[in-house]
TILUM-178988 format. One record per atom (N, C-alpha, C): atom name; residue in three letters; x, y, z. Coordinates in Angstrom, 3 decimals. Layout:
BEGIN
NODE;CA;ALA;X;Y;Z .
...
// end
This chain:
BEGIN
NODE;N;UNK;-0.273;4.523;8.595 .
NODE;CA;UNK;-1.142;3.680;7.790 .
NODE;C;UNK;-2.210;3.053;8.688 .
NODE;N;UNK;-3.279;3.001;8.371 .
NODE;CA;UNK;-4.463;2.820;8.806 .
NODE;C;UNK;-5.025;1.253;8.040 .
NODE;N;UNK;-5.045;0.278;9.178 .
NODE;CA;UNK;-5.734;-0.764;8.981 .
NODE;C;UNK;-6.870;-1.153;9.780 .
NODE;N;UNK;-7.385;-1.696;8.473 .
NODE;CA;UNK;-8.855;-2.256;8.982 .
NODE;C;UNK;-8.974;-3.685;9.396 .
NODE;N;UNK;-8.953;-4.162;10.859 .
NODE;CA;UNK;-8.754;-5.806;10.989 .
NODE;C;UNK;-9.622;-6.733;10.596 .
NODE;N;UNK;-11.192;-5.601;10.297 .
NODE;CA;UNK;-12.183;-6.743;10.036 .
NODE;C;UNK;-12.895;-6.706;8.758 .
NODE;N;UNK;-12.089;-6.051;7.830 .
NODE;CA;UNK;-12.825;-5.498;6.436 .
NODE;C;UNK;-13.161;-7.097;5.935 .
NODE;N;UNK;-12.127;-8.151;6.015 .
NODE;CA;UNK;-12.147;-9.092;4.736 .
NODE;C;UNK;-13.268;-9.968;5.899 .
NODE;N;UNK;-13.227;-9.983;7.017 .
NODE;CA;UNK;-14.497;-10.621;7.594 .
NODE;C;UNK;-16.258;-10.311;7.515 .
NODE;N;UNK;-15.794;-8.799;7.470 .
NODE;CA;UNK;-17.437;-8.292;7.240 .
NODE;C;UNK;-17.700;-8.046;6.332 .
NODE;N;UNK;-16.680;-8.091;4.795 .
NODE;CA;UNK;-16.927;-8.445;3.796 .
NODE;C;UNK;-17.946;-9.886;3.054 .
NODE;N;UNK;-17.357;-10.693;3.764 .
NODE;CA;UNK;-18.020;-11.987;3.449 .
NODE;C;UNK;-18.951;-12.466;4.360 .
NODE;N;UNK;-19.518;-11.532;5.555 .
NODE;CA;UNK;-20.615;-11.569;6.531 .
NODE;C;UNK;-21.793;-11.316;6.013 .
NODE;N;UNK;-23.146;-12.270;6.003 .
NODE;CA;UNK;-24.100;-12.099;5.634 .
NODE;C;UNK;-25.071;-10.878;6.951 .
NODE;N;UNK;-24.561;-11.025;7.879 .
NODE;CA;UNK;-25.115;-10.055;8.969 .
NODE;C;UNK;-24.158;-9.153;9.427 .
NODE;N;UNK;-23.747;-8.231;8.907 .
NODE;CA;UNK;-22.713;-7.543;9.194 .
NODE;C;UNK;-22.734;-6.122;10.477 .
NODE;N;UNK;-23.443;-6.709;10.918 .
NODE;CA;UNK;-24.143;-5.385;12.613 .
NODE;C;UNK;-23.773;-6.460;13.682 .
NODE;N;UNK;-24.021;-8.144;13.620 .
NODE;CA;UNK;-23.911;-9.512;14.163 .
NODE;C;UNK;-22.419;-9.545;14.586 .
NODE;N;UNK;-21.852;-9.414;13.414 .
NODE;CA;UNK;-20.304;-9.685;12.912 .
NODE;C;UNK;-19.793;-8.505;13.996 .
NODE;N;UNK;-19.827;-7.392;13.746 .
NODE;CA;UNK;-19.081;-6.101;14.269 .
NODE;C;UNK;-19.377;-6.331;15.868 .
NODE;N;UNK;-20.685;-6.403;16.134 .
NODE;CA;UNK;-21.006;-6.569;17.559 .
NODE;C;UNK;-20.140;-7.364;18.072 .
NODE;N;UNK;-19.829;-8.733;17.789 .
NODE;CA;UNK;-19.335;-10.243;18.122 .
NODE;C;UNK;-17.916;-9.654;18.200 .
NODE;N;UNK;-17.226;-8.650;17.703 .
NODE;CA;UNK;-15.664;-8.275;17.567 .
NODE;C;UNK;-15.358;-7.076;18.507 .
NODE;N;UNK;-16.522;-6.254;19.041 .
NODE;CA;UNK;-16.409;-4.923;19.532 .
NODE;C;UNK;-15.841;-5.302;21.022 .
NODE;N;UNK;-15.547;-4.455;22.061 .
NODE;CA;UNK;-15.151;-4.388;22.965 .
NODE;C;UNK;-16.947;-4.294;24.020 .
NODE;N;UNK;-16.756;-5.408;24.726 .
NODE;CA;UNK;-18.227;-5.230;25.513 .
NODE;C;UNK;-19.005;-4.471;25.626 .
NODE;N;UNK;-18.146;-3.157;26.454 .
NODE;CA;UNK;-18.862;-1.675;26.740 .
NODE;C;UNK;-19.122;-0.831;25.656 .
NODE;N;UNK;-18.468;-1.176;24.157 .
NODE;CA;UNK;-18.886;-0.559;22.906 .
NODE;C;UNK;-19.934;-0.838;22.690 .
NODE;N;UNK;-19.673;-2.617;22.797 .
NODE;CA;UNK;-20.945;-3.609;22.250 .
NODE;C;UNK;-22.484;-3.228;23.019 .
NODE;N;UNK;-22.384;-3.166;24.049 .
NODE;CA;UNK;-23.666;-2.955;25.089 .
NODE;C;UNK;-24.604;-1.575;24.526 .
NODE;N;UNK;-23.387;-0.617;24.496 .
NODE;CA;UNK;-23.997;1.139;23.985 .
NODE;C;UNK;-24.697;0.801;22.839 .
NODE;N;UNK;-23.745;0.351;21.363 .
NODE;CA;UNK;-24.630;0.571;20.550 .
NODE;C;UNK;-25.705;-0.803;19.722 .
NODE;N;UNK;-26.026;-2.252;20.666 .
NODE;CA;UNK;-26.010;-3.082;19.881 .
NODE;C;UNK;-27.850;-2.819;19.618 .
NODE;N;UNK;-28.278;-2.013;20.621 .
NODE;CA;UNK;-29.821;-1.318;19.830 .
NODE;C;UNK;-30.232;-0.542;18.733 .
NODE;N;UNK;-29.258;-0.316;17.868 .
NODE;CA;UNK;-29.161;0.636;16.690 .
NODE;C;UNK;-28.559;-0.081;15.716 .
NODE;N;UNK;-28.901;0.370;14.314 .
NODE;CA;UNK;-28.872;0.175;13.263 .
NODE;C;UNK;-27.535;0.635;12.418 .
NODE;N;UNK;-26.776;-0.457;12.198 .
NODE;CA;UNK;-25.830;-0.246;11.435 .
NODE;C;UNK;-25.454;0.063;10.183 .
NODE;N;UNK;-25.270;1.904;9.930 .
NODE;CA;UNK;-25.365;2.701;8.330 .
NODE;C;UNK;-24.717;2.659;7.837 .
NODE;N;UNK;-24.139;2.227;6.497 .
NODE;CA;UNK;-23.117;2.279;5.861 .
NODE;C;UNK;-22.801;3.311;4.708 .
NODE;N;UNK;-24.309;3.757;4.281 .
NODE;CA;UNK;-24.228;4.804;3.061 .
NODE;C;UNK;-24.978;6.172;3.351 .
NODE;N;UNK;-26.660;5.887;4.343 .
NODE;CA;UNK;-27.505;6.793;4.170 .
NODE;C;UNK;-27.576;7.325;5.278 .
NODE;N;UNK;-26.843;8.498;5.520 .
NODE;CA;UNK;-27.248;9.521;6.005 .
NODE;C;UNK;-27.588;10.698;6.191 .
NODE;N;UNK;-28.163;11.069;7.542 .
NODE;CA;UNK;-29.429;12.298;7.237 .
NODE;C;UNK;-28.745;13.296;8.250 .
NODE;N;UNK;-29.291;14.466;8.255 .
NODE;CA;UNK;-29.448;15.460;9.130 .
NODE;C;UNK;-30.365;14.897;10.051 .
NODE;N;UNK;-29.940;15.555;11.587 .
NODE;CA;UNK;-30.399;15.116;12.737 .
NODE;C;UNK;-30.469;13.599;13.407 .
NODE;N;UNK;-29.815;13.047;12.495 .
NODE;CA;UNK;-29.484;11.282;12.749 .
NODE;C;UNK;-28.844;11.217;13.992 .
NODE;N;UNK;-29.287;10.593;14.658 .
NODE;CA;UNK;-28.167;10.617;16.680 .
NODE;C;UNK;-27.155;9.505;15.891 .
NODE;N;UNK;-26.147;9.610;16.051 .
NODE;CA;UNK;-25.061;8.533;15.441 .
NODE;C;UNK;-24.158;8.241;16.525 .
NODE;N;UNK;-23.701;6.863;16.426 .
NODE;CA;UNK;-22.291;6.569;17.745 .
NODE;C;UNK;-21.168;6.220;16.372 .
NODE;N;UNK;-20.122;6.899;16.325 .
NODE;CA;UNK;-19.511;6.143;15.718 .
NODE;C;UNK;-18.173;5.469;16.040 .
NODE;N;UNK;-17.853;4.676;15.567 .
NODE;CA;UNK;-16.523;3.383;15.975 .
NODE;C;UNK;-15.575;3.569;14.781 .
NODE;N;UNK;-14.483;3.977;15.484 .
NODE;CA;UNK;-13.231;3.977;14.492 .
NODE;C;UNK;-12.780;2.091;14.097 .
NODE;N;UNK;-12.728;2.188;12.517 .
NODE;CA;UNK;-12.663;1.055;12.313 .
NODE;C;UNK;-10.933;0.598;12.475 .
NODE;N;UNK;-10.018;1.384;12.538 .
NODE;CA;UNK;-9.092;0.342;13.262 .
NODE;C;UNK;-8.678;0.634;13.982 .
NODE;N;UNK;-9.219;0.869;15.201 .
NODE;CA;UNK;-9.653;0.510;16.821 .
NODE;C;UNK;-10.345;-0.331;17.183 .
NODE;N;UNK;-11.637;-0.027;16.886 .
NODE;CA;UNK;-13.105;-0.471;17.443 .
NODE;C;UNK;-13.499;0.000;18.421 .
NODE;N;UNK;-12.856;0.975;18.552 .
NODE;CA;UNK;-13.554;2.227;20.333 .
NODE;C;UNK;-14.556;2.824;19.690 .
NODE;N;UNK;-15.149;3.179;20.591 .
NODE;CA;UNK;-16.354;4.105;20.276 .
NODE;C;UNK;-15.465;6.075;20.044 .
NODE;N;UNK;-15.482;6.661;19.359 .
NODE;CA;UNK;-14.563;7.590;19.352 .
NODE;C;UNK;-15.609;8.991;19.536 .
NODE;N;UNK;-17.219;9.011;19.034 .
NODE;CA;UNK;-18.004;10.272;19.134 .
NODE;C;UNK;-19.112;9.717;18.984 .
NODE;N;UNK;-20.054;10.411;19.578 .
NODE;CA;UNK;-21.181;9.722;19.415 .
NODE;C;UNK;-21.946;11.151;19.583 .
NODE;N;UNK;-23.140;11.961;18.475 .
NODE;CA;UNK;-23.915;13.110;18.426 .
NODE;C;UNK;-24.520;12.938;17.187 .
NODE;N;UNK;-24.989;14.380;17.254 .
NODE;CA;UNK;-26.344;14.705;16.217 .
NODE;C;UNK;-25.383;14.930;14.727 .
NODE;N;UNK;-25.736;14.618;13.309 .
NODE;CA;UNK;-25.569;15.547;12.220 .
NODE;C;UNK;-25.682;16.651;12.422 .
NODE;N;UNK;-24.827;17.637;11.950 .
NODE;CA;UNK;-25.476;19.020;11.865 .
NODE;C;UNK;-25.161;19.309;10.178 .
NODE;N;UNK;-24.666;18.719;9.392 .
NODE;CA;UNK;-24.604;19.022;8.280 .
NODE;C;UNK;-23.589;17.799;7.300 .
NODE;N;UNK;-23.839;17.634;6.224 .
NODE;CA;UNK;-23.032;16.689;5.191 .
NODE;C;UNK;-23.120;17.486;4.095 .
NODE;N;UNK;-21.427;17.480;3.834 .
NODE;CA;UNK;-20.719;18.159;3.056 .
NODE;C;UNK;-19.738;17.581;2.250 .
NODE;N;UNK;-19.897;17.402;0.927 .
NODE;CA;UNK;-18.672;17.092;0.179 .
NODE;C;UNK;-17.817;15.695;0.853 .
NODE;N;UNK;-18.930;15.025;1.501 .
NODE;CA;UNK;-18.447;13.499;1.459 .
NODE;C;UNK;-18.632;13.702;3.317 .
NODE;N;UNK;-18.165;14.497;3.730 .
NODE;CA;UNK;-17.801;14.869;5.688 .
NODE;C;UNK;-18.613;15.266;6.104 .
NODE;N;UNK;-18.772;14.937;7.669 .
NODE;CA;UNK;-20.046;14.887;8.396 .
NODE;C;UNK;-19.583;15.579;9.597 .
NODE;N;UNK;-20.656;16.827;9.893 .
NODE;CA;UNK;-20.425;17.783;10.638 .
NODE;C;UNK;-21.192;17.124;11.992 .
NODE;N;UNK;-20.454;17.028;13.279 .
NODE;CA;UNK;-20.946;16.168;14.287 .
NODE;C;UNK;-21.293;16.620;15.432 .
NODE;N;UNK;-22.551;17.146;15.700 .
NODE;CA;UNK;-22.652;17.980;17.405 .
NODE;C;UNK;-22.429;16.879;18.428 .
NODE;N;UNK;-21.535;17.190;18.912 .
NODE;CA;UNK;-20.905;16.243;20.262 .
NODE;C;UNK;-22.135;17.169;21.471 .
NODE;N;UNK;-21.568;18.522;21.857 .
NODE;CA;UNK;-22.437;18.607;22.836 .
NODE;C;UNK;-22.607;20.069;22.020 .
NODE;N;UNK;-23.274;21.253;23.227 .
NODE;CA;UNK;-23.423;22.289;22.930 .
NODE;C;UNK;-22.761;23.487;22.440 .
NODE;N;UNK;-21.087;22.942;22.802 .
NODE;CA;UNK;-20.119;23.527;22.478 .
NODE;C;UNK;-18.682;23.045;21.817 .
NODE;N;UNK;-19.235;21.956;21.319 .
NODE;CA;UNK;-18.325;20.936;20.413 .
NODE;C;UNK;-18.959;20.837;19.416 .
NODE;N;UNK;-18.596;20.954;18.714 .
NODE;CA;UNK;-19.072;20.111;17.056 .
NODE;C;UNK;-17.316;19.768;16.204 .
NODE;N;UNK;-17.853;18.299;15.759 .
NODE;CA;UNK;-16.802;17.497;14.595 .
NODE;C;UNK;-16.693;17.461;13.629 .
NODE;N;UNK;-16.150;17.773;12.962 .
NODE;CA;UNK;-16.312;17.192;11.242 .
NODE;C;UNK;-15.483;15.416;11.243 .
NODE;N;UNK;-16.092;14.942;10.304 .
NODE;CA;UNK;-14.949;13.806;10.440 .
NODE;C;UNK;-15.490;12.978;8.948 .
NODE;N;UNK;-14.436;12.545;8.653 .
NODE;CA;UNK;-14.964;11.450;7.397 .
NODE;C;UNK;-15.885;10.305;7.705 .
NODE;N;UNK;-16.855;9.699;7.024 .
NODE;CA;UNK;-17.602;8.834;7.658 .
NODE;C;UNK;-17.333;7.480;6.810 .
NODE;N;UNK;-15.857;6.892;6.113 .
NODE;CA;UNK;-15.375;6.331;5.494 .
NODE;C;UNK;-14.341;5.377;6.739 .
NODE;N;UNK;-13.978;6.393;7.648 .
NODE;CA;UNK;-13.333;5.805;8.826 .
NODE;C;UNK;-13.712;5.275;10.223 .
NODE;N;UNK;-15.156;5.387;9.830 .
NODE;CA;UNK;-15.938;5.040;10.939 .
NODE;C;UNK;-17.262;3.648;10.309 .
NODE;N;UNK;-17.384;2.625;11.488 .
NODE;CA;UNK;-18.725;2.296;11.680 .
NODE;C;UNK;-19.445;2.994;12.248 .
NODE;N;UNK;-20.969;3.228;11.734 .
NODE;CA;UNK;-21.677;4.445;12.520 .
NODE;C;UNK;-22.829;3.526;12.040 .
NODE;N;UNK;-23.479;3.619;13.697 .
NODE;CA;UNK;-24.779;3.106;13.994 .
NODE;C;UNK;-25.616;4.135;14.435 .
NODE;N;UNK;-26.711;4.259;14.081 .
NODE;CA;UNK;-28.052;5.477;13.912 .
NODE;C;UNK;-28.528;4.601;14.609 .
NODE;N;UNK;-29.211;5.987;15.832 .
NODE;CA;UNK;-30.131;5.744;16.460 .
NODE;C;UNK;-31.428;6.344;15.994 .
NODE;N;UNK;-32.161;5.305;15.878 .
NODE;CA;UNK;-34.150;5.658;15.279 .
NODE;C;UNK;-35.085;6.057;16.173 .
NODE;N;UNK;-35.457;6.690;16.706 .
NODE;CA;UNK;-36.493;7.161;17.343 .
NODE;C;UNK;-38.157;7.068;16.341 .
NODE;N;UNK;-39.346;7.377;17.418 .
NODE;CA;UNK;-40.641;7.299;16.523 .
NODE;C;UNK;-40.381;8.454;15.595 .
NODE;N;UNK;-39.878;9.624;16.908 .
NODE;CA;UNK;-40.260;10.792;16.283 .
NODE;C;UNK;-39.457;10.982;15.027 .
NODE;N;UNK;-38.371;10.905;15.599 .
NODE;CA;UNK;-36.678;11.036;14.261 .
NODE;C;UNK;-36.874;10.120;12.726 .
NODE;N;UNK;-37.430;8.817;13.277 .
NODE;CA;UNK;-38.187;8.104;11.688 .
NODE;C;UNK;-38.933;8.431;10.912 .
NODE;N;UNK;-39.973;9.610;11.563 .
NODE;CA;UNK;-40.473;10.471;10.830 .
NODE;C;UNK;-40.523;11.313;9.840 .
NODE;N;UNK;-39.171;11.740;10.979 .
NODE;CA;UNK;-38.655;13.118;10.198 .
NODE;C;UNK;-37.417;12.695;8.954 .
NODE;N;UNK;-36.786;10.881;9.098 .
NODE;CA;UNK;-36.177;10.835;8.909 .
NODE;C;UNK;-36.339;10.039;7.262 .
NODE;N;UNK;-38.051;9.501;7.511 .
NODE;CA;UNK;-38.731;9.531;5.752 .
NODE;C;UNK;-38.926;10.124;5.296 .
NODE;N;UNK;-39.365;11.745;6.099 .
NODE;CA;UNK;-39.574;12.934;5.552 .
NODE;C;UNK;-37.989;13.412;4.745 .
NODE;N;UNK;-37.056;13.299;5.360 .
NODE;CA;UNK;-35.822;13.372;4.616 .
NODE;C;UNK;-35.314;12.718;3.423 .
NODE;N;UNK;-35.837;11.375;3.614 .
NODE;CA;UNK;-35.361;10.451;2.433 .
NODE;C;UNK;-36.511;10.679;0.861 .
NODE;N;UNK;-37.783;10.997;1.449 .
NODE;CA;UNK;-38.609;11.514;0.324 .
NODE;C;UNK;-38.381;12.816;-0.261 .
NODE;N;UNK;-37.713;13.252;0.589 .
NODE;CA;UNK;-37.221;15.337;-0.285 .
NODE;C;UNK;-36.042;14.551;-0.657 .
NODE;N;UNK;-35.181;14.092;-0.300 .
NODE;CA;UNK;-33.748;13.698;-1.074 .
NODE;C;UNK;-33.788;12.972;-2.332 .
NODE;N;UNK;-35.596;12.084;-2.748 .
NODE;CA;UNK;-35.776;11.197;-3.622 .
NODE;C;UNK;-36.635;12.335;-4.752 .
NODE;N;UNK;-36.962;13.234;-3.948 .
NODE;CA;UNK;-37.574;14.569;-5.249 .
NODE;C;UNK;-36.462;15.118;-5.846 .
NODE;N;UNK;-35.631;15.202;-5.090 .
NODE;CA;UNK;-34.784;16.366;-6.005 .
NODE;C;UNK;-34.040;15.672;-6.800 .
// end
């Protein structure tokens, strides 16, 4: 059984990226506290770190390579790729100029169809 220690806290957190940071383990905290904390929208090619929520380690951190039927296909390196649920993770996206680009360009084809 899988518990979450900080659901009923970041539930009632008006800054909930503030909250998670303030609970993470330093060297988690340091990696990802420049990125943006996603809870619903994600894209292909998104750089993601994600944090198992009952741990709080950092457990993978890579590119999308695909979202499928709820699971997120994860290039670790050139010869790894993950699938993993993204229900069990905090996952903070990293934004780049270029990647924000591409990454309105994504959210406007996802808002056509």
């Amino acid at each position: 059984m899988e518990i979450e220690p900080l659901q009923c806290i970041l539930e009632w957190s008006d800054d909930k990226k503030d909250t998670l940071l303030y609970y993470l383990p330093h060297n988690v905290s340091k990696k990802v506290s420049k990125y943006e904390l996603e809870e619903d929208k994600l894209y292909i090619q998104d750089r993601i770190y994600c944090i198992k929520r009952n741990t709080l380690e950092l457990e993978h951190e890579g590119s999308i390579i695909y979202i499928d039927g709820g699971m997120i296909g994860l290039k670790i390196n050139s010869t790894k790729t993950v699938r993993l649920d993204p229900k069990k993770y905090y996952i903070f996206v990293k934004c780049k100029k270029s990647i924000n680009k591409q990454r309105e360009f994504m959210k406007q084809l996802l808002e056509q169809l």
